[in-house]
N, C-alpha and C positions, 0 to 999 in steps of 0.2 A: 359835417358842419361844425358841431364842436370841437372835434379836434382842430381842423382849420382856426378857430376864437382863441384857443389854449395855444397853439403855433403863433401865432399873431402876435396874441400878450407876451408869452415868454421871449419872442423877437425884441419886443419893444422894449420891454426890462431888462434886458442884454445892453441896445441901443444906448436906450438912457442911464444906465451904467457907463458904460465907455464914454457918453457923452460929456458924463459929471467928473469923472476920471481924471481925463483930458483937457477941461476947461474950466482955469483957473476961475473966472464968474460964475460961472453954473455952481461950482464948487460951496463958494464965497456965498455965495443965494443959497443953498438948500441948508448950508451951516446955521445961516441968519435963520431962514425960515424956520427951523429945526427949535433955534433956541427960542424965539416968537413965542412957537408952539407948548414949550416944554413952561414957558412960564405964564401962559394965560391956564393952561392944566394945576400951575399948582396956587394962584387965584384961585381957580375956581373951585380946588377941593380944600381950599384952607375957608372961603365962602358956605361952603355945605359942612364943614367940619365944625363952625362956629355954628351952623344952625342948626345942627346936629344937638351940638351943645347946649342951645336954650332949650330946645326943646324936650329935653333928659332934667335939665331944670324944670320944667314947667309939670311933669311928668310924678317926679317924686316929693313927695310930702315932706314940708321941711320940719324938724322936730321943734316944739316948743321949749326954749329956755326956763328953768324954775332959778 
């Protein structure tokens, strides 16, 4: 049975390579999608990098000025 699931998948990841290969849209769509992706990820880690950041502020004791 597994083997058959792991035949199957690797079929279809063959498939859908050749698909995307072959087809100028397909192409053009997983490029777009791709870059979609690539920049809600660096949103999201410049979002946690800055709260990252307050909170390393909030963390350490600021010295007092004489």
């Amino acid at each position: 049975m597994e083997k058959l699931f792991c035949l199957g998948v690797a079929l279809g990841m063959v498939g859908g390579a050749l698909l995307v290969a072959n087809s100028f849209k397909a192409r053009s769509l997983v490029k777009k999608s791709q870059a979609e992706i690539i920049q809600k990820m660096d949103e999201m880690m410049d979002e946690r990098l800055a709260a990252m950041g307050e909170s390393e502020e909030k963390k350490t004791p600021k010295k007092k000025e004489k």
